[in-house]
GUTI-132208 format. One line per field, with one value per residue (C-alpha): residue in one letter; x, y, z. Coordinates in pm, whole numbers, plus 50000, padded with zeros to 5 digits. Each point is the difference from the previous one (the first is absolute). Layout:
residuo (A	...) $
c1 (X	...) $
c2 (Y	...) $
c3 (Z	...) $
END
This chain:
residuo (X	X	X	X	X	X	X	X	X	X	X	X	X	X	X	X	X	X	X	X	X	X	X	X	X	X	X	X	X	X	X	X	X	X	X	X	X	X	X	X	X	X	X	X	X	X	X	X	X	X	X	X	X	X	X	X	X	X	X	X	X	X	X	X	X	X	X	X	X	X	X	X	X	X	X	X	X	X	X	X	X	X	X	X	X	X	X	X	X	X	X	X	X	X	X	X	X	X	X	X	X	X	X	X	X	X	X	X	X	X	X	X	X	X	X	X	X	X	X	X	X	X	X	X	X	X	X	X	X	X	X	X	X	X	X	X	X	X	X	X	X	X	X	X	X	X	X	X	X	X	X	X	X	X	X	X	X	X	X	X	X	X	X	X	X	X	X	X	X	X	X	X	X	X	X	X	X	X	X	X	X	X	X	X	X	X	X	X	X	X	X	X	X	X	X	X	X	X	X	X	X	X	X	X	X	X	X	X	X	X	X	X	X	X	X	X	X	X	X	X	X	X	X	X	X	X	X	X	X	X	X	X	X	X	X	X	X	X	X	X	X	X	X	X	X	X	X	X	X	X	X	X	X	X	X	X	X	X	X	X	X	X	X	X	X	X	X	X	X	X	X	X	X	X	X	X	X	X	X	X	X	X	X	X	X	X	X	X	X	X	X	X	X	X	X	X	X	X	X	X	X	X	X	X	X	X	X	X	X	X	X	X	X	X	X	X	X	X	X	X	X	X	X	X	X	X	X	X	X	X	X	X	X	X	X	X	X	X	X	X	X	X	X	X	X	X	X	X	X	X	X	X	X	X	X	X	X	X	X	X	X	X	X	X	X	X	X	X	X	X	X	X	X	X	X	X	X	X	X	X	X	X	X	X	X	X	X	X	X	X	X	X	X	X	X	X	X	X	X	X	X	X	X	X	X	X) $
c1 (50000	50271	50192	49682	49717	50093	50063	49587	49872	50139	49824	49692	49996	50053	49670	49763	50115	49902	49686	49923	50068	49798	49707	50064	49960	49706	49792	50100	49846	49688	49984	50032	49744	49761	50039	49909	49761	49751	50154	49884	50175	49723	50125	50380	49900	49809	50303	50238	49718	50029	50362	50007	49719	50083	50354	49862	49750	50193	50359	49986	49952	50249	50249	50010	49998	50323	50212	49939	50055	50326	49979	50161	49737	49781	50088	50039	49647	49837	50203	49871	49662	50006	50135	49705	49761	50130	50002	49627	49970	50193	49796	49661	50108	50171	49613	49832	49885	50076	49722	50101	49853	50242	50348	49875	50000	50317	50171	49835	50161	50337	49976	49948	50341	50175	49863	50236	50266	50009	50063	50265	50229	49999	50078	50337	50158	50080	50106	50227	50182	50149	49765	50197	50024	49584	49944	50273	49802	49681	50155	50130	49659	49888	50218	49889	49575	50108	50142	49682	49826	50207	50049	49666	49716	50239	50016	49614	49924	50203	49848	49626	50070	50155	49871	49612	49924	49995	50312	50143	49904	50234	50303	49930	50006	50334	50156	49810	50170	50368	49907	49921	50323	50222	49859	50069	50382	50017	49999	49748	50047	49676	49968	49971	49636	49738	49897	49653	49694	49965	49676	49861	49816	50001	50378	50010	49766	50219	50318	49838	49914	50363	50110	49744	50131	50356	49870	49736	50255	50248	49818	50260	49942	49615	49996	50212	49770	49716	50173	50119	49647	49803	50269	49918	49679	50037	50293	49845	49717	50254	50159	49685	49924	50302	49934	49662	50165	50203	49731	49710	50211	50297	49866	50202	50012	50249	50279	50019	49814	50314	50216	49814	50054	50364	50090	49834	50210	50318	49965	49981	50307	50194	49835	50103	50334	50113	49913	50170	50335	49947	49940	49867	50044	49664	49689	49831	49657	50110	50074	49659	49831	50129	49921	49634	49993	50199	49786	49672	50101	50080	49687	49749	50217	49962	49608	50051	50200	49837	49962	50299	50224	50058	50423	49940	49740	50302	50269	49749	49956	50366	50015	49758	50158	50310	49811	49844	50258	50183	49677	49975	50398	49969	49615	50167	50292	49873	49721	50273	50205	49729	49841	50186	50055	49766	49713	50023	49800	49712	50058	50050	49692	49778	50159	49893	49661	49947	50117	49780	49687	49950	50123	49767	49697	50256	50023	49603	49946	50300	49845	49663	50179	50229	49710	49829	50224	50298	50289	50215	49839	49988	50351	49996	49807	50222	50321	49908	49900	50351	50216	49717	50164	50342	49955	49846	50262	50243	49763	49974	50340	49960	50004	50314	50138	49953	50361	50244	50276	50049) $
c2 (50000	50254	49973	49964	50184	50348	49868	49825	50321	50152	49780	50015	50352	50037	49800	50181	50299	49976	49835	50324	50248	49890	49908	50361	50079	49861	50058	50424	49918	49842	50272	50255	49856	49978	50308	50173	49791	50011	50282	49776	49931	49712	49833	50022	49860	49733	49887	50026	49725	49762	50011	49939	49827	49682	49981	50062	49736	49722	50141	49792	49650	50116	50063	49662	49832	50275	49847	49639	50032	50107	50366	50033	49793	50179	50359	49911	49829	50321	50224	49792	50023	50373	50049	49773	50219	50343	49860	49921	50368	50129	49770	50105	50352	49970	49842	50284	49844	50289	49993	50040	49649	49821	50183	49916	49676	50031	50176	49729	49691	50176	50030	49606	50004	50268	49755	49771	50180	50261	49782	49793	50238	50170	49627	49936	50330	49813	49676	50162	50280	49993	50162	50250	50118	50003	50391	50126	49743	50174	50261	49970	49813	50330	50162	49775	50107	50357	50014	49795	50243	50282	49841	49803	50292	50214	49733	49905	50368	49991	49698	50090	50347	49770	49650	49869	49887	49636	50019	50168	49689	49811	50117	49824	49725	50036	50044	49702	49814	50168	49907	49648	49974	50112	49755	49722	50076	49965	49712	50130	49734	49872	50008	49646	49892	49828	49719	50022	49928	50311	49954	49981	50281	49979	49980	50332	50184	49855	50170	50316	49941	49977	50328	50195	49873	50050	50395	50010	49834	50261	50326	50238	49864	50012	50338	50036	49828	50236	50277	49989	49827	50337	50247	49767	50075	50388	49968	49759	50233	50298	49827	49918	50354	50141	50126	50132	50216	50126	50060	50135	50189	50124	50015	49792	49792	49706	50140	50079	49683	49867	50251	49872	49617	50055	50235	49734	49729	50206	50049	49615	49993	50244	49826	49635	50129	50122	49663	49822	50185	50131	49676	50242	49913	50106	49767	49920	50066	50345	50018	49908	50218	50299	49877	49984	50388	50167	49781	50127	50365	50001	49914	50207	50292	49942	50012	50315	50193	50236	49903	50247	49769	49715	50053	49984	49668	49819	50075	49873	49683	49933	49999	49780	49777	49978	49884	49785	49788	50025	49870	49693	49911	50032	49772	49758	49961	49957	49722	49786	50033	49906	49680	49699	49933	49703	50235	50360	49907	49941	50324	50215	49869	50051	50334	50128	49840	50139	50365	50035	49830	50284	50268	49852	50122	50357	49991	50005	50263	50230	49973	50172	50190	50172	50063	50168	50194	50066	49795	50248	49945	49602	50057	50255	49703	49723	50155	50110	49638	49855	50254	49880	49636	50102	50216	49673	49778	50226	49909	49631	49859	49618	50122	50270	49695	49751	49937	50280	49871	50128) $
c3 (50000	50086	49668	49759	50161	49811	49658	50065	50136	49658	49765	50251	49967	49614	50000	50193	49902	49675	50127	50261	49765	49727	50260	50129	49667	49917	50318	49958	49659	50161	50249	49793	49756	50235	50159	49672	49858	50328	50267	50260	50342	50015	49698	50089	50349	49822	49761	50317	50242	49646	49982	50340	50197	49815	50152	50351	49956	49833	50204	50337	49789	49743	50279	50119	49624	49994	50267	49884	49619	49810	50026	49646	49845	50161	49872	49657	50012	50151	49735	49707	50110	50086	49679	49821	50183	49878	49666	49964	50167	49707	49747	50147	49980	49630	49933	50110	50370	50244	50245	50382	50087	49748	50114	50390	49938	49857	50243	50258	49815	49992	50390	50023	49828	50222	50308	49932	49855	50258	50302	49836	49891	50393	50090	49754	50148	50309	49793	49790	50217	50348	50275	50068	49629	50011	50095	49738	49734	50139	49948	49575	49961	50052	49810	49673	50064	50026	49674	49876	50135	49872	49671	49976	50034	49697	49810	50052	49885	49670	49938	50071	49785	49711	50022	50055	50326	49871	49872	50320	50179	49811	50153	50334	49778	49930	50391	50099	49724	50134	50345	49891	49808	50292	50207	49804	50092	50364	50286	50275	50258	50254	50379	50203	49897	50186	49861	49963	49716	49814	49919	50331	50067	50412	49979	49764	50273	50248	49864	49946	50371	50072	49805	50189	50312	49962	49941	50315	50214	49978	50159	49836	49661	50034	50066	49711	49765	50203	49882	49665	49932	50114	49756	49753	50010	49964	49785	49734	49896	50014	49711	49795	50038	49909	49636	50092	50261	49703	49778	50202	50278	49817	49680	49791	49713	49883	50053	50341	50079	49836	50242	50292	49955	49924	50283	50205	49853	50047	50374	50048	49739	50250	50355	49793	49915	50365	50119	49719	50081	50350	50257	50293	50334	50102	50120	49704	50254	50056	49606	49952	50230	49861	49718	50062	50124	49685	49790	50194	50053	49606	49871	50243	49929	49586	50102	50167	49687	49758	49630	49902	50234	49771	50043	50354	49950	49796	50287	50290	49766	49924	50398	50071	49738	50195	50293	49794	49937	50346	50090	49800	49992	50432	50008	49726	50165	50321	49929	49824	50317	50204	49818	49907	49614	50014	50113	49776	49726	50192	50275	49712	49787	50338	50092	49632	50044	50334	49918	49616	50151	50224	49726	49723	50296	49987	49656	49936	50305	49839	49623	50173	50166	49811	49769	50263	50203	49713	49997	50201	50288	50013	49960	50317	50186	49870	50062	50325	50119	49831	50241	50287	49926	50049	50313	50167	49859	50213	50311	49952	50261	49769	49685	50113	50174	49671	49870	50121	49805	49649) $
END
């Protein structure tokens, strides 16, 4: 592991880069598509629950089929199939089928993908890298999805101002076949299995049993989980609603839709890169507390500026990006150090079910909302409960206790 982990992380990476970009792409694409077509924070809410409700749903069950089968199987199978699903998105939009019902169902298939591959590749960090490498992998991880997300929404607005929105689709084609491709090049070893029938559904509710109880048993990590589970739920519709916050606030078009994402993307490139070159010596709780309150006192204050303040809007957003991905390098981190190997699919499938169930019912409430009372001030609201979150992370003495070393 010590001599060969790097050169795997590099073909990893060349992968699922090409595969996040291209799906960063082609969901700015979607987004922005949407968001002119209808002008409806219902609708974007809507596409967000289908690409996401199914993951929550199916997540738990996926987790434990995750730590028993060959993880590397098991991403290239959930690539293909994502990829077969965008491509009868692109054919039923190149055959003139664009109605909302047809690209939610979609977007809900993709998800059943993403359940499986999602958990799996959080589980091969650990099996490829030493644990004390995992927070600086957290860390370049990051680094890659902020310049998808720099990259990705730029790219997905050339291509929506050049290409159809069928053919747009296509390119996500593409980075699933790259991430395929690199995959077919490395050894990702397994954890000790139990032998037991995989078929048996008692013993697969019995495992997810057991990842839920290796969480609840550790208080520090519960609260944790409590958390990051409750910013989720603010956070997640502050996302969906970023472009309309652009549009109907600040009045702008494309472009600075374009300016938003990338600014976004390029904090979590400069949070990803300080951890990728700087190991700090801090608690990674403390990391991720602080976290929480830049990220909350950025976004209530965006709801608070004028129209004319869009310069100030893109600063505040870069800085929450930062946080961002301090954020998610620290929680990643963390969670692997935490759970055994044999165990992460499954924690990290339920952690993702238990934190989007909850924001799909956030998701719904913020679509109304934000229709009703502007989008400014659900971001006022939102933000305000994120840097809530943080403040009583600070207060809770197991979760400031949970893993002091770095």
């Amino acid at each position: 592991m010590e001599n060969n982990w790097r050169k795997k992380f590099a073909i990893l990476w060349t992968g699922q880069f090409f595969s996040l970009i291209s799906s960063s792409a082609v969901g700015f694409a979607i987004i922005i598509w949407l968001s002119l077509e209808t002008g409806s924070a219902e609708v974007l809410a809507y596409a967000a629950i289908a690409g996401l409700l199914p993951q929550a749903l199916i997540g738990p069950f996926a987790g434990v089929y995750v730590d028993r089968w060959d993880k590397k199987k098991t991403m290239i199978v959930a690539d293909g199939f994502v990829a077969v699903c965008t491509l009868v998105m692109s054919l039923g939009f190149y055959f003139g089928y664009q109605n909302l019902e047809f690209i939610y169902i979609i977007l809900g298939l993709r998800s059943v993908g993403s359940a499986f591959h999602m958990p799996a590749m959080q589980a091969t960090v650990p099996l490829l890298a030493p644990r004390s490498e995992l927070f600086r992998i957290a860390g370049i991880n990051q680094i890659i999805k902020s310049v998808s997300n720099i990259a990705g929404p730029a790219l997905g607005a050339l291509a929506i101002g050049m290409l159809s929105i069928g053919n747009v689709l296509l390119l996500d084609i593409a980075g699933a076949i790259m991430a395929i491709v690199s995959l077919l090049f490395i050894h990702i070893p397994s954890p000790v299995k139990e032998t037991k029938n995989q078929t048996n559904l008692v013993l697969v509710w019995e495992d997810m049993k057991k990842g839920l109880y290796e969480v609840l048993k550790n208080k520090g990590l519960s609260f944790l989980f409590l958390y990051s589970i409750i910013a989720g739920f603010c956070l997640m519709p502050i996302g969906v609603l970023f472009p309309l916050m652009t549009i109907e606030h600040f009045k702008g078009g494309k472009f600075e839709m374009s300016i938003i994402e990338t600014v976004w993307g390029g904090g979590m490139l400069v949070g990803g890169a300080i951890l990728g070159i700087w190991k700090p010596n801090i608690h990674k709780v403390i990391i991720i507390n602080i976290s929480h309150v830049l990220i909350g006192i950025a976004f209530a204050w965006v709801g608070w500026l004028s129209a004319q303040s869009f310069i100030f809007y893109t600063l505040l957003t870069g800085i929450a990006g930062i946080a961002a991905s301090f954020y998610s390098a620290g929680f990643t981190a963390l969670v692997q150090e935490e759970i055994h190997e044999s165990l992460l699919g499954r924690v990290f499938a339920m952690y993702f079910s238990i934190e989007v169930l909850p924001t799909v019912f956030g998701l719904i409430c913020t679509g109304y909302l934000a229709d009703a009372i502007g989008v400014n001030v659900t971001f006022i609201v939102l933000g305000l409960v994120i840097f809530l979150v943080g403040i009583a992370s600070f207060l809770t003495p197991s979760l400031m206790n949970l893993r002091k070393k770095v």
